[in-house]
N, C-alpha and C positions, 0 to 999 in steps of 0.2 A: 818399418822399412817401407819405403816407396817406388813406386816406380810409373814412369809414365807410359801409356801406352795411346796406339793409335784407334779409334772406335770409328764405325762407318764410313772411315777414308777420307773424313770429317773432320776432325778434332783430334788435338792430341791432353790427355784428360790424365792427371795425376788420381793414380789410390794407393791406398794404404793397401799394404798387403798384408791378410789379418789368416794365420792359419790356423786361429780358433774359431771364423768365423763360417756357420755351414753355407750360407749364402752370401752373394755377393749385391751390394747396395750401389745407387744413384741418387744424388742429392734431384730433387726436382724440379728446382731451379735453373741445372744443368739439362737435365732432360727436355725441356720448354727450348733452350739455346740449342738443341740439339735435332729438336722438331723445326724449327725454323728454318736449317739447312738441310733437314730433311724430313718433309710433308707425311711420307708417307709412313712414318715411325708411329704406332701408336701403341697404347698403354693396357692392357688385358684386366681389365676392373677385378679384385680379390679380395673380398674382408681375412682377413690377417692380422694375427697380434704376434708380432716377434721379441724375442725377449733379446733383450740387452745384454752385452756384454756385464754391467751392474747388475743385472740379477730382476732388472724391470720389466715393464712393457711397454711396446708401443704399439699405438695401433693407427698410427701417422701414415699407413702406407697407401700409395695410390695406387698400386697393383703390381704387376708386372710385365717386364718389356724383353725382348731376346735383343740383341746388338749382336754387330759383328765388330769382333776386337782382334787386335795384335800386337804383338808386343815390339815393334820396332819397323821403319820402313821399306829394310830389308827383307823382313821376313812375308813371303808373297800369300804365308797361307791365311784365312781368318779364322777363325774360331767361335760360332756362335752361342753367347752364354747371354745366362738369363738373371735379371738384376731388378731387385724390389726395388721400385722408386719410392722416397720418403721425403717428406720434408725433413730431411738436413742437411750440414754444409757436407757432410763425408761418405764421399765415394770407397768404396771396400772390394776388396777383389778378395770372395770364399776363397776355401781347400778346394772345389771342386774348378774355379777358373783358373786357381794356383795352378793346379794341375795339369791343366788345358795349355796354358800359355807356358810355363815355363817345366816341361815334363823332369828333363835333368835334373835342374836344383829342385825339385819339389820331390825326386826319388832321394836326390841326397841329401838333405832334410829328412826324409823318412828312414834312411836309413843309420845316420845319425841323430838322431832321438832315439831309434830302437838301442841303439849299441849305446848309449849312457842311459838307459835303464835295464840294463843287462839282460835287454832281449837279445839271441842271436844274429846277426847282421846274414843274411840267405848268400850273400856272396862276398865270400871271404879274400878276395883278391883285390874290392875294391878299395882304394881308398876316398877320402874326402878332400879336397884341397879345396880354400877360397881362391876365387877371382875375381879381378876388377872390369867389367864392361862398361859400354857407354852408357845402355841403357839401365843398369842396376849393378848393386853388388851384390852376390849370387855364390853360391859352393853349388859345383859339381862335382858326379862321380866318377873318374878314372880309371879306367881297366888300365893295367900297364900296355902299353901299345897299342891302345887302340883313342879315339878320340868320342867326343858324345857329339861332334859336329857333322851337320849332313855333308855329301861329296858336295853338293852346289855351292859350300862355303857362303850361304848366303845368313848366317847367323838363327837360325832355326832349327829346333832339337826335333827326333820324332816324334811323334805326339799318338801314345798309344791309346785306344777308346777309353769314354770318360763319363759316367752315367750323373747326368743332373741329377740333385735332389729335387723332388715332390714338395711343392709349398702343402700346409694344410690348411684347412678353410676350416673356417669356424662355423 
């Protein structure tokens, strides 16, 4: 699944959205395009060997950077996550920016996966429906009567605390 979002107010920058992966990636080719309109971005040096979703390694990484991201023009707030730069073409938004930017569908996501491995679902009244937005297709979760939209109706969920994960250094 993809979706595009807006980064330093800057760019509007497609990624994958991967919720097996624990961190969130920047091709570095993009990050250079992304220095250029803004100077003052730079890169926090880290030797790092991150395993692949294949089961590899790499150790292609130029460090890491915080961004400020969001996920739509509407939405006024940003979100600052933090994204290994590597040399490749794909940009990856982790569980943990998942979570940050889209809190809704990333609880009903989590709460559908628990309930078809016959974990308990904590709250029995929700349901799960898809829908179709502009910026992604997305399921949210439902309380009968109530909505997961803020009163500002400006297309942003609340966004409850979100603890980065720790790169390790070798």
């Amino acid at each position: 699944m993809m979706s595009r979002c807006i980064v330093e107010e800057v760019a509007r920058i497609n990624f994958e959205c991967d919720t097996a992966a624990s961190h969130s990636t920047l091709g570095k080719d993009l990050f250079d395009r992304l220095q250029q309109k803004k100077p003052h971005l730079k890169i926090t040096p880290q030797q790092v060997t991150i395993r692949l979703a294949d089961g590899s390694h790499s150790t292609k990484s130029h460090g890491t950077v915080q961004l400020a991201v969001k996920r739509s023009p509407k939405c006024p707030r940003l979100s600052r996550i933090t994204f290994f730069v590597l040399d490749s073409p794909n940009n990856l938004l982790g569980r943990y920016a998942l979570q940050k930017l889209f809190p809704a569908q990333y609880h009903a996501l989590r709460q559908a996966t628990s309930a078809s491995q016959g974990t308990p679902v904590k709250n029995p009244g929700t349901r799960v429906e898809p829908t179709l937005k502009a910026e992604s297709l997305a399921c949210r979760a439902v309380k009968p009567g109530r909505s997961t939209r803020s009163e500002a109706g400006n297309g942003c969920d609340r966004v409850p605390p979100v603890k980065e994960p720790h790169a390790k250094s070798m």
